[in-house]
Each structure stands twice: as structure tokens, then as C-alpha cells.
N, C-alpha and C positions, 0 to 999 in steps of 0.2 A: 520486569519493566511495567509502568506503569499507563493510563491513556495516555496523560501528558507529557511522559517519555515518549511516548512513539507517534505523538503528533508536533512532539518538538523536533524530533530526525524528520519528518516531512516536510517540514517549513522549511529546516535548513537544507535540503535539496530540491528544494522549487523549483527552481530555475534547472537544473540538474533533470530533472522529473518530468518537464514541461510543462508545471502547474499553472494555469494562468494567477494573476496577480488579483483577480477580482474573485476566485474560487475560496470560498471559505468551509472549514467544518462543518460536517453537518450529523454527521455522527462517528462512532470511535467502540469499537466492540472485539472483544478475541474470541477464536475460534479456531480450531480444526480449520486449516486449508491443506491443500495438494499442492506440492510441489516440485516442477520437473524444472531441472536445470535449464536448457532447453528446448521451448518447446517444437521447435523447429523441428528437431531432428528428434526419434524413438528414443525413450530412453525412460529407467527408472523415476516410479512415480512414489515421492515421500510424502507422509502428514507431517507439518510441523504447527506447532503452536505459535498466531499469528496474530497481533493486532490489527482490524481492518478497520483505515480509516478513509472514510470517503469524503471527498469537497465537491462544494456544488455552486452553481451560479444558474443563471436560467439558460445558458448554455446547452448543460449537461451536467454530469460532473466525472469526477476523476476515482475509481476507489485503490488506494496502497495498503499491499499484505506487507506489513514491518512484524520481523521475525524476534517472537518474543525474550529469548534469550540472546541473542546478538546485536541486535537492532537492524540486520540486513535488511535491507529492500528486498521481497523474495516476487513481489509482480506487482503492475502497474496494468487497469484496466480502466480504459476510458470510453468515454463516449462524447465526449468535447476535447 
């Protein structure tokens, strides 16, 4: 998958995602994340290989791990 693979699976679940409509890209990078099904409750903790793309507004912004061989949403961290 490529950035603009996995910043085009986030567009298309904006609304889905809670992305506000005025949040735009602001950067788009892969990486090593940790991923617990979840996190709620104890449970195994995997690496998967992850595009992180975060959106921003003066807000705050939003950052999404899109999981780089499936395209899942694997988290959603925000602070707007």
C-alpha cells in the first residue's frame, strides 16, 4: 500500500471515523505500531506494519494507523 492508498481509505471513512470535514492531511508516514485488538480488556500485543496518517485543523488533529497490507483501520487517536 502506498501513502495515497491509505490516505484515500481515510477519506472514505471520515464520517465513519469522526474526522471533522475541515481536518486536512498533514502528514502520512509507516511504521512499526502496536496493536491490541482491544484495548479495553488484557490481551495480546502485536507489531503490525502501519501507515500513520494524521489530520489537523487548529482544533487539534486526528492521527489513523491503516494497516499496511489490508488496509484496516487498526486505531484512531485523537485529540479533537
Amino acid at each position: 500500500m502506498t501513502d495515497q492508498e491509505a490516505i484515500a481509505v481515510v477519506e472514505k471513512k471520515r464520517s465513519e471515523l469522526r474526522i471533522r470535514r475541515n481536518m486536512e492531511v498533514s502528514s502520512a508516514e509507516k511504521a512499526i505500531v502496536e496493536y491490541i485488538k482491544d484495548r479495553s480488556k488484557p490481551g495480546r500485543v502485536e507489531d503490525r506494519i502501519a501507515w500513520i496518517i494524521e489530520m489537523a485543523n487548529s482544533e487539534g488533529f486526528v492521527r489513523v494507523h491503516v494497516d499496511d497490507r489490508t488496509g484496516d483501520i487498526l486505531e484512531v487517536l485523537r485529540t479533537a
